[in-house]
Structure formats: C-alpha cells, structure tokens
C-alpha positions as CSV (number, residue, x, y, z in Angstrom):
1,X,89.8,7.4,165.0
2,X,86.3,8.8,165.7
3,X,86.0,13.1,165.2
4,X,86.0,15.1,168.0
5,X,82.3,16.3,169.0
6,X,81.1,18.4,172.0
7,X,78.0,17.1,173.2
8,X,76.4,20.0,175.4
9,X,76.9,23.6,176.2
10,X,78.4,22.3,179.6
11,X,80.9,20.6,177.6
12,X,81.7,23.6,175.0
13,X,81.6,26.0,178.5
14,X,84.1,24.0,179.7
15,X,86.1,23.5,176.7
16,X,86.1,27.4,176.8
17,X,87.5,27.7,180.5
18,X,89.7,25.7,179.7
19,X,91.0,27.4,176.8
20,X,91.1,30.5,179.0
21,X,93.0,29.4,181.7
22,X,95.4,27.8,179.2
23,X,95.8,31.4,177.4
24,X,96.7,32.6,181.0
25,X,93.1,34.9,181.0
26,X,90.7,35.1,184.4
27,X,87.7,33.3,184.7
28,X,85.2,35.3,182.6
29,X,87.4,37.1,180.1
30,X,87.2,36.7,176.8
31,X,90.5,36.9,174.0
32,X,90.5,39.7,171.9
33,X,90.6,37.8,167.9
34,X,93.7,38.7,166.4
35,X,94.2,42.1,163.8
36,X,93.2,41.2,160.4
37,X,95.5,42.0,158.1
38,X,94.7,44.6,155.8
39,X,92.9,44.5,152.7
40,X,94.7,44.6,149.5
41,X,92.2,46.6,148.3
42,X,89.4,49.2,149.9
43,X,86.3,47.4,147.6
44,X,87.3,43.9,149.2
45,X,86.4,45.5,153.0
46,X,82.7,46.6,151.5
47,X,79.7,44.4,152.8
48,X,76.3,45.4,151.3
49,X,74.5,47.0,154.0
50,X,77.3,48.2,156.3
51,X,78.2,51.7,155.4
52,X,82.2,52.7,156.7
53,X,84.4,54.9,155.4
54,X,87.6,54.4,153.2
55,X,90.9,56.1,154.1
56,X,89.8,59.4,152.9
57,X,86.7,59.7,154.8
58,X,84.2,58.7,151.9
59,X,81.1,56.6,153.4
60,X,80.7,53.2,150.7
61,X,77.6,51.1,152.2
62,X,78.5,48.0,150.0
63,X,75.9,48.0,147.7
64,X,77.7,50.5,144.4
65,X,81.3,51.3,144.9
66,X,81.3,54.3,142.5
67,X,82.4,57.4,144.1
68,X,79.6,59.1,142.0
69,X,76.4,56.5,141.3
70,X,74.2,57.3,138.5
71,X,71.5,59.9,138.9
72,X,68.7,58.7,140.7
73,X,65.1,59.4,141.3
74,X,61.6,58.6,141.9
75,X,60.6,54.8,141.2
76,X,64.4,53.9,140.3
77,X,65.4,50.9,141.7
78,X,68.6,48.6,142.2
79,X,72.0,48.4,143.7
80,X,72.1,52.2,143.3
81,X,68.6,53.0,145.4
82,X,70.4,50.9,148.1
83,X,73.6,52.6,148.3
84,X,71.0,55.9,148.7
85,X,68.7,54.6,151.1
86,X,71.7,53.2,153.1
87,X,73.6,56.7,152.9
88,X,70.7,58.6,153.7
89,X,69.8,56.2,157.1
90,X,73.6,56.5,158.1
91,X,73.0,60.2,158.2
92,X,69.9,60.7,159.8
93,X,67.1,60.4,157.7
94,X,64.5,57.9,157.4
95,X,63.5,56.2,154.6
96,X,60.3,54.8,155.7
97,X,59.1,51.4,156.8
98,X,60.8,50.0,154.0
99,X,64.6,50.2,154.9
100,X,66.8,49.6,152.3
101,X,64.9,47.5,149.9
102,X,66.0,49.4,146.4
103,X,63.0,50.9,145.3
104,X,62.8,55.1,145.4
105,X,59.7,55.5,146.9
106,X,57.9,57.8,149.2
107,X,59.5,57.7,151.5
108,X,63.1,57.6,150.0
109,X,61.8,60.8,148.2
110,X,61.0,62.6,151.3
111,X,64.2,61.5,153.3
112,X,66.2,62.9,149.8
113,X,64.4,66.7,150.1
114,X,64.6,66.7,154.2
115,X,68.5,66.0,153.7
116,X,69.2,67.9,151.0
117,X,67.3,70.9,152.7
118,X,70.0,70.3,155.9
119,X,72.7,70.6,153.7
120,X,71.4,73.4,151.9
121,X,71.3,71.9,148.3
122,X,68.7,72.3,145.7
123,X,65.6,70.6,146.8
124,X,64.4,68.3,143.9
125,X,64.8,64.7,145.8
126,X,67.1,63.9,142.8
127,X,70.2,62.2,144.0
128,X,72.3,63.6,141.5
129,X,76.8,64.5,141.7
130,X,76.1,67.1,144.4
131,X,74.0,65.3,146.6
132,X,75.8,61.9,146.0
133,X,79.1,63.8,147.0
134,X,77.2,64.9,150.5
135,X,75.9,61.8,150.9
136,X,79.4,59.8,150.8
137,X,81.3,62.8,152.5
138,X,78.8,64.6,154.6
C-alpha cells in the first residue's frame, strides 16, 4: 500500500475543511490544540530566548536557570550575558543592535546603568544579586 501524500495546497485546504466540518466547526474556524499537560518540572518549560515567569512570578529567559547568575560585567560573555540581555529587553531596555548575542558590550552596559537608575540601584552596570533579583522579579 502506497503512503498517503497531499499533492497541492488545494488538496491540504480541503483536507482541512474537511477536517472542520467533521469536528462540527464553521467554515473558517480553526480548533483550539488541546491543554498540554503540565510540566513535571518548571526548567523543562524554559526555551532559550523566551523569557516567562514560573509560579512565583520570577522571569527565567531560558538561557541560565539560576535564580541568582554569576556576577557579570563589561566584556563577559556566555549563557549568563544572554539570560541579562534577555531580561533587560523584556523590561524595557535596549541592548543595542546586537540583541542577545552574549557578549557585554556597549550597549548591554548602557541598558544595565539606564535600568538600574529606574529602579533606583547603585549605578555601576554590574549585574550583580541586587540587580539580578530586579531583573527576574521586577
């Protein structure tokens, strides 16, 4: 028996309207997916790069799951710098033309003193416990 293949987008439209007319759903709508079931664990929900927070409110971007990182600072870079740069764009702050590319630069510098001076912390553009804590719980 030869696998089944759709052809065209006709075919795979159609396949579709079918589908929906089968589920009992008017022309055009489209089926919710169904609930995933909760993860076992909150690291397993953390996708590098897409900063939510767990069940007490602390932000995690994906890319260091510590509550706390390490210290870190001008020409750093890694996993760390990302979690940083990621944090700091999820609040506001630029990081430059860069993005999130795990090297504290300029411009991760200057987005570190501009937020740290909003929340009223001591200015150094070091991302140390205090401004890591701001950072993950605003």
């Amino acid at each position: 028996m030869k696998p089944f293949r759709m052809k065209t987008a006709g075919t795979l439209l159609a396949a579709a309207a079918l589908t929906a007319g089968a589920l009992g759903l008017a022309p055009g709508a489209v089926a919710a997916a169904p609930a995933a079931a909760p993860a076992a664990a909150a690291d397993t929900a953390r996708v590098p790069g897409v900063c939510q927070p767990d069940q007490l409110g602390t932000v995690f971007c994906g890319w260091d799951t510590h509550e706390t990182p390490r210290t870190v600072s001008f020409n750093d870079t890694g996993d760390a710098v990302r979690e940083a740069q990621s944090l700091l764009i999820f609040r506001g702050f630029s990081v430059g033309p860069g993005g999130v590319d795990g090297v504290f630069g300029n411009g991760t510098f200057q987005a570190t003193l501009n937020f740290q001076r909003a929340k009223g912390l001591h200015d150094d553009g070091i991302i140390g416990q205090n401004t890591w804590f701001r950072l993950r719980n605003g």
